[in-house]
N, C-alpha and C positions, 0 to 999 in steps of 0.2 A: 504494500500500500504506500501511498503518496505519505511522503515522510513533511511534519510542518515545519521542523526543524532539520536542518540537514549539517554537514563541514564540508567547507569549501576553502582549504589552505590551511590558516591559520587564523578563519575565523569562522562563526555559525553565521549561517543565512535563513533563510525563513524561505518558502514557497513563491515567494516574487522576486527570488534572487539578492533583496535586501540584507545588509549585514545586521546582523541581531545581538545587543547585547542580554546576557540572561540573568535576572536578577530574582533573588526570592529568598525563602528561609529552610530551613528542615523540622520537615515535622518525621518526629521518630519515637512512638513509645514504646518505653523501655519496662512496663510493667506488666509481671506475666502474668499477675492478678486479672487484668484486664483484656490478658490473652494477646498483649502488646500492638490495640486498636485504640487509637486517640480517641475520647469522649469531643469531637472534633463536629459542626455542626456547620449547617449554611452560612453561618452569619462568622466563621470563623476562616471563611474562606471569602465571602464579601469581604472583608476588612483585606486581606489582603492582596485582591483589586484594586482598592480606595489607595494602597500605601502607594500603587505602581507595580506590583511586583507582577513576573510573570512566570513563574518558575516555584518549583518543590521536587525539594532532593523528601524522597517519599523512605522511611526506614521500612525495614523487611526483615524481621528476626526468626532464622532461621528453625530455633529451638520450638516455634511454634510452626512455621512451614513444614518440618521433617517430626515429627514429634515422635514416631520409630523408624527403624531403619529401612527407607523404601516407600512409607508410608503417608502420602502427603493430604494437609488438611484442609480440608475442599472450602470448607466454612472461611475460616482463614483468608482464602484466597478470594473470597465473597467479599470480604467486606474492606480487603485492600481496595477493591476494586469499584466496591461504592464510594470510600474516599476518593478515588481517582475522577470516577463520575459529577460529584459534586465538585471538583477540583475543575473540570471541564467548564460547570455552568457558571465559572466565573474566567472561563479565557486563561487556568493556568492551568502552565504547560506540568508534566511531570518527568521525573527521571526516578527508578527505583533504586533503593541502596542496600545493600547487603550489611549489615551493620551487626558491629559485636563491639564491646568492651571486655578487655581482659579474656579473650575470645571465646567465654560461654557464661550461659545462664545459672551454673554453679558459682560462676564468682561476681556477672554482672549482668551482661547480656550477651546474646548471638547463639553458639554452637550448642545443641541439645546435649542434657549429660552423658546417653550414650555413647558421642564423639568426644568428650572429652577425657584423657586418658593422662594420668598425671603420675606414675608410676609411685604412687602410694602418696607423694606429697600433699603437704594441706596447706589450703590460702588462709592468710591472715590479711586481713585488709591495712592500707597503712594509712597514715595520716592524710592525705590527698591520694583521692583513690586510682590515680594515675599511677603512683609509686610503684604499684604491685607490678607493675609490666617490668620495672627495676630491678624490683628484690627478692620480687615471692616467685619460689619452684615452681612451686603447682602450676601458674598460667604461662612460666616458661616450657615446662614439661607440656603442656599439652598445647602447646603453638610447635613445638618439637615435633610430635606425632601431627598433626596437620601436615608441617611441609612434609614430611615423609610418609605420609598416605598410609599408617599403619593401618593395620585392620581393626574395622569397627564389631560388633558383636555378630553380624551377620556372615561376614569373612569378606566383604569388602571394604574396602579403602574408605576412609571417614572424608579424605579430599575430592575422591570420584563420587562419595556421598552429595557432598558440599556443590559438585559440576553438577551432575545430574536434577540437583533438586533447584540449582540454578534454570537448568535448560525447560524441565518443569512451568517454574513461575512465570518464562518467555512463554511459554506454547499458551498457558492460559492468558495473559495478560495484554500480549503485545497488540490483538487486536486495538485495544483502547486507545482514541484516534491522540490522543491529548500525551500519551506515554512516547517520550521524544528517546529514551535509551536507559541505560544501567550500570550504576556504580558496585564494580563488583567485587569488590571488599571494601569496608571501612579501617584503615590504619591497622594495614600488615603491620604483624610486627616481628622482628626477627627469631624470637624466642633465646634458647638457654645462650646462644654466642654473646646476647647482652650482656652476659657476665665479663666476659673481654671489652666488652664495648667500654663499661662501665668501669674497668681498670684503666681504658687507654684514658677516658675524659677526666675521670679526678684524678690520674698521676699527670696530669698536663695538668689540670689545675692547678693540684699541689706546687708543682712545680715555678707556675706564675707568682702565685701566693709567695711562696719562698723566695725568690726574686726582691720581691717587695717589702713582704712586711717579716717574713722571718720562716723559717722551717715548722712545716705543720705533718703531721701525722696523716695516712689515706684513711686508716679504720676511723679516727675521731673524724673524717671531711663527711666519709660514708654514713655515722651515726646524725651527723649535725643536719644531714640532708635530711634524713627522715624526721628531724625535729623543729616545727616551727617557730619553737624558741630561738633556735642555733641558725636555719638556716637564713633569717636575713644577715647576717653578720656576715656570713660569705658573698647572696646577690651584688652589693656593692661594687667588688671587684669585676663582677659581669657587666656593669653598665659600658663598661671600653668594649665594643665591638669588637678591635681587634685581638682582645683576650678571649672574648667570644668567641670568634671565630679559630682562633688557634684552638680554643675546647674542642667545638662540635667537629671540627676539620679532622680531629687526633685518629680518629676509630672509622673514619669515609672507608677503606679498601676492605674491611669486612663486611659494610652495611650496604655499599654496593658489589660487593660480591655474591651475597643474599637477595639481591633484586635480578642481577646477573642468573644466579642458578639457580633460583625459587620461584621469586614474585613473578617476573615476566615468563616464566613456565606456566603457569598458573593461567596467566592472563591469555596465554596462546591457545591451552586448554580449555579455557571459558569460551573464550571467539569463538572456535569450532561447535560448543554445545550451543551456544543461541543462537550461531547463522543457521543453525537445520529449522530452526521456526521464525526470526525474525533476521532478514538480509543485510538490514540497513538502518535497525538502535542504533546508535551513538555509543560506543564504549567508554566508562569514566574512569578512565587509567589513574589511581591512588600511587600516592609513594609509601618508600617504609618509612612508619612511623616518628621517625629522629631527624625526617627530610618536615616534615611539619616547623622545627626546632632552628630550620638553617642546613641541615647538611644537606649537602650535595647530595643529588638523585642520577642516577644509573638506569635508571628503567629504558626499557626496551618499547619500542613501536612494537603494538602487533604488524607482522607479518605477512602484506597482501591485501590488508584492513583499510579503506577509505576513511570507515564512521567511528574514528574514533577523536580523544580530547584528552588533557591532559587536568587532572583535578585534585590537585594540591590542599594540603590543610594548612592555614598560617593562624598560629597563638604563639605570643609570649610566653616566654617559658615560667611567667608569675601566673596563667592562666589557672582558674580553679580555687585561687588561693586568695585568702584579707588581702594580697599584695597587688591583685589583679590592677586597681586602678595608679599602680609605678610602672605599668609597660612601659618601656624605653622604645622610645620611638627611632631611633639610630636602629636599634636589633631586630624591629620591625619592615625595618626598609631593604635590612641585609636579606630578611627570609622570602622576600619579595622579590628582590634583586635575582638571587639564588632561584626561587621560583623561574621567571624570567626567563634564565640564564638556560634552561631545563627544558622550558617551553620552545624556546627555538630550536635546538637542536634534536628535538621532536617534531618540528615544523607543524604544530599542529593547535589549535584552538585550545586556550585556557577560562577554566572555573575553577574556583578557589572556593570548593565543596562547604569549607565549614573557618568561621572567623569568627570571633567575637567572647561567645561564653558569656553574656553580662550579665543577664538576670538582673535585668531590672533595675539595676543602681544607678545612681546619679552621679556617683565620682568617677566612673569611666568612661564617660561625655565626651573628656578630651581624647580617647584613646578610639572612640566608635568613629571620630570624624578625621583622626589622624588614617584610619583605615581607609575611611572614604577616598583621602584622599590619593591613597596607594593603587586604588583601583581607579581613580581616574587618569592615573598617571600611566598606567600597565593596560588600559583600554582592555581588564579583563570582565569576565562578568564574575557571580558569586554566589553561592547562599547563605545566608545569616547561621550561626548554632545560638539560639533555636525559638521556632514560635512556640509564644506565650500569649493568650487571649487579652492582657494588660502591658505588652510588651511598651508600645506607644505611650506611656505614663512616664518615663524616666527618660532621664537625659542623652542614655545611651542607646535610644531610638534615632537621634540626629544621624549619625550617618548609616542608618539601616533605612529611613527612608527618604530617600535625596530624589532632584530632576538629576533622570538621566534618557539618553537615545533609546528606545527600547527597538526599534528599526532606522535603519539611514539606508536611503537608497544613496547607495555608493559605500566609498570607506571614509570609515571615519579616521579622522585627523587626531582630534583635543576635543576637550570637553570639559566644563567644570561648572560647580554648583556651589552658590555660597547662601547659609542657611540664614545669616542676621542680615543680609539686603534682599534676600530673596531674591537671587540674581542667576542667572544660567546664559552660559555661553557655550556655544559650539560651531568646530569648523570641517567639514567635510570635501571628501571628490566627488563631486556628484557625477552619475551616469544617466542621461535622459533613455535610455534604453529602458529603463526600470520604471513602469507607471505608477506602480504606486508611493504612497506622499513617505519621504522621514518625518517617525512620530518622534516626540518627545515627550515623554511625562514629569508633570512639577505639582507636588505639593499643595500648592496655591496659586490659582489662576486668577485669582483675581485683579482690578485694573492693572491691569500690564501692559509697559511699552514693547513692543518687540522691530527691531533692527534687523533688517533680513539683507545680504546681498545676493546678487544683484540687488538695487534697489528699485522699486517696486511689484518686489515679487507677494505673491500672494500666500495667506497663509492661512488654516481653520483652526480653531479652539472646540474640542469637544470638551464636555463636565461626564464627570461618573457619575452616572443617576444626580442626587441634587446636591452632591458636595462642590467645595472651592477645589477638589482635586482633579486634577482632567488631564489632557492632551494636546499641544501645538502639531497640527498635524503640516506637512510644507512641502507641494508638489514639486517633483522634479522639472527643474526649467532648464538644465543648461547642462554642458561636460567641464566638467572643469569645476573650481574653488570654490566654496561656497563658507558661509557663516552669519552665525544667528547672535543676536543678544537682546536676551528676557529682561525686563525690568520690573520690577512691584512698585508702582507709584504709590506715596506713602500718604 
C-alpha cells in the first residue's frame, strides 16, 4: 500500500513528494496491571493535534505480545490497534516501538519471564533505576542470553522468539493506513561486557580526577556512583566536555564492536521478518544504549533496505535524577553533534526517538528549549519521552511545543521559533513541481504579521477547530529561495 510517509535521502517526505519534519511524543505503558494499554482516550489524542504534533512513537511490550512461547495475544493486538485508530482520527501518524527497560518485565518492562534467563542471578534495583543496566547481573545475564539466542523453554531461540513475534505484530498491524514503520528495539544494551565498559570509563575518570584534584580510588568512584549523596561531588568535573568526552570515548571499540556483531545482526534479521508482510515501514535503526550518552555509534545500514532512518536517544547523563534541571548544555550539543556525525554517514533521515524525561517540572524550562533548539539547528525531527494528559502545565512544555514546518514543498534550509515574541522564521528551496502548499504550524495564530518572499506571495491560515492554534499554509510559487517571517502583533 501507498506509504504516507516515505525516505527519500536523508530526509522523510510525505505523499506529495514534500519534505516532512516528524514531531510528536511516546506514548508507552509500562504497566502490566493494565496489560500495558494507556487509559488513553479521544480527547488525549485531540490535545495532541492542538500542540502541532504529528507523530507517536506507539510502545509495544512484548511480555504481553508473547505471553508463552509461540503464543500471541490476539486481545492485545486489538487494542494496540484501536489506539492506532483513534491516533488516525486526529491526523497522527504512528510508528510502533518495541520497548523494554532492563530488558524484561521481571525487572521492569519488555521481555516475558520465560525469555528471561539470568543464570540464577537476582536484581536489586539501584538508586536510579537506570543503574541496574551498570551493576546488576541479573539484566546483564539475561541481555547475554538475548544476543546469543539461547534456548527458551520451548527449545527455540528466545531472539528468533523476539523476530518472529516481531514479524507477527507486522502481519496484523501494518495494514493501519496511519502506521508509517517500526522501532525495533528500545536501547540495546550490551549486557555482561558492560563490566569492561564500566572499568574502561571510571579508570579514565579516575585518572582525570587525579590529574587534578588528587589520587582517588575506582571501588570508592564505583560506590559514590550509586550514591546520590556522593555522586554530585564527582558531576562537576563532567561539566568540561572535553573530560566528557575523553570518559565516554575510553570503552567506543567494545561498544561498537557489539553493534558490529550483534545489534546490526539483529536489525538484518528483523528486515527480512517484516519485508515478508510489510515492503516499505520505515525501519527505526536505535543505537547501543551509551551512544544515547555521547559515544560514538557503529551501526550498520541495513543491507539493500531503502525505508529505513536513523533514531537516536539524547538525555543528559543527570536525566532521571533531582539533578535533571543542571543538564549542561555544552554535553548536550556534543551528543547531538555525535548524533549528526552518525547520521551522515548513514546517509539516511534522522529522529531523535526519545528527549526530555521532564515530568512536568518547571526548572527544566531552560533545558526543554535548549533542546529545541538543537533540533532546529540539526533540521531533525523527534518525539518527546513522554505524554502526560497535564504535560502543557509546566514550563518544560516550551520547547515540546514550538512552530515548526510540518511539510515544505522543497528543502528546507533554517528554521527557528522564538516563544517570548512569538516569532517564527523560515527559509527554504522551493520546487514548483510540488502543488501542494509548505504548512507551518504555530502555537498562536493570532494577529500576525507575516513576511513572505517573493513579495506578494500569497498565503492561508487554517485554526484547529476553535483554538488560536492552527496552520500558515504557503503555495509553491517559484524554484528557487524562498522565506517567511511570522510576527505576533502585541
Amino acid at each position: 500500500m501507498a506509504r504516507r510517509i516515505k525516505v527519500d535521502g536523508k530526509h522523510f517526505v510525505d505523499e506529495f513528494g514534500r519534505q516532512v519534519l516528524l514531531h510528536g511524543v511516546n506514548m508507552v505503558c509500562k504497566e502490566k496491571k493494565q496489560h500495558y494499554i494507556g487509559s488513553w482516550t479521544e480527547e488525549d489524542f485531540q490535545k495532541l493535534q492542538m500542540w502541532g504534533m504529528n507523530v507517536i512513537r506507539l510502545g509495544v511490550i512484548w511480555d504481553e505480545l508473547e505471553p508463552e512461547p509461540g503464543v500471541y495475544d490476539e486481545h492485545y493486538i486489538e487494542e494496540l490497534r484501536q489506539l492506532i485508530h483513534k491516533a488516525n482520527q486526529y491526523d497522527l501518524l504512528v510508528f510502533l516501538d518495541m520497548h523494554q527497560d532492563l530488558f524484561s518485565s521481571e525487572f521492569g518492562d519488555g521481555a516475558p519471564a520465560w525469555a528471561t534467563i539470568t543464570d540464577g542471578e537476582m536484581y536489586e534495583p539501584g538508586q536510579v533505576w537506570s543503574d541496574a543496566y551498570l551493576f546488576n547481573a541479573a539484566v546483564q545475564k539475561a541481555f547475554d542470553h538475548f544476543w546469543n539466542n539461547s534456548l527458551g523453554p520451548d527449545g527455540v531461540g528466545i531472539q528468533d522468539h523476539f523476530i518472529n513475534a516481531w514479524a507477527y505484530l507486522v502481519k496484523k498491524l501494518h495494514i493501519e493506513p496511519n502506521i508509517i514503520g517500526y522501532d525495533l528495539i528500545n536501547e540495546p544494551f550490551i549486557g555482561s561486557p558492560v563490566q569492561k565498559v564500566n572499568e574502561l570509563m571510571f579508570t579514565t575518570f579516575a585518572e582525570i580526577y587525579g590529574e587534578r584534584y588528587g589520587e582517588v580510588d575506582i571501588e570508592h568512584l564505583f560506590s559514590a556512583w550509586s550514591d546520590p549523596n556522593n555522586k554530585d561531588d564527582y558531576l562537576s568535573l563532567l561539566e568540561d566536555v572535553e573530560v566528557f568526552q575523553r570518559v565516554v570515548d575510553s570503552p567506543t571499540h567494545i561498544i561498537q564492536s557489539f553493534e558490529k556483531n550483534h545489534l546490526s545482526q539483529l536489525y538484518h534479521k528483523l528486515s527480512k521478518a517484516i519485508r515478508a508482510y510489510d515492503k516499505d515501514g520505515i525501519l527505526f535503526l536505535e543505537t547501543n544504549y551509551f551512544s544515547n550518552l555521547g559515544v560514538s555509534s557503529m551501526i550498520l545500514p541495513i543491507k539493500d533496505e531503502q525505508a529505513q532512518a536513523y533514531a537516536p536517544h539524547a538525555y543528559d547523563l543527570v536525566v532521571d535524577t533531582e539533578l535533571a534541571h543542571t543538564a549542561n548544555d555544552r554535553r548536550l550539543e556534543f551528543i547531538f553533534e555525535r548524533h549528526e556525525s552518525t547520521r551522515k554517514r548513514l546517509d539516511m533521515p534522522m529522529l531523535i526517538g526519545e528527549w526530555g524525561a521532564f515530568y512536568e517540572t518547571d526548572d527544566t524550562g531552560h533545558v526543554s528549549l535548549h533542546n529545541q533548539r538543537l533540533f532546529e539547528k540539526h533540521l531533525c525531527s523527534d518525539t518527546y519521552w513522554s505524554y502526560t494528559p497535564d504535560m502543557d502545565k509546566s514550563l518544560s512544555f516550551l520547547g515540546v511545543s514550538r512552530g515548526f514546518p510540518l511539510a515544505v514543498a522543497g528543502c528546507l534550509l533554517q528554521y527557528r521559533y522564538e516563544h517570548s515574541l512569538k516569532t517564527f522564521q523560515m527559509k527554504w528551496n522551493e520546487t514548483i513541481d510540488l502543488e501542494e502548499p509548505s504548512i507551518i504550524y504555530l502555537p498562536d495564530i493570532r494577529k500576525m504579521s507575516i513576511t513572505l518572499s517573493p513579495e506578494g506571495s500569497t498565503y492561508k491560515i487554517r485554526t484547529i477547530d476553535d483554538s488560536h492554534t492552527g496552520y500558515v499554509e504557503i503555495p509553491p510559487t517559484t524554484n528557487g529561495i524562498r522565506s517567511i517571517t511570522i510576527t505576533r502583533n502585541q
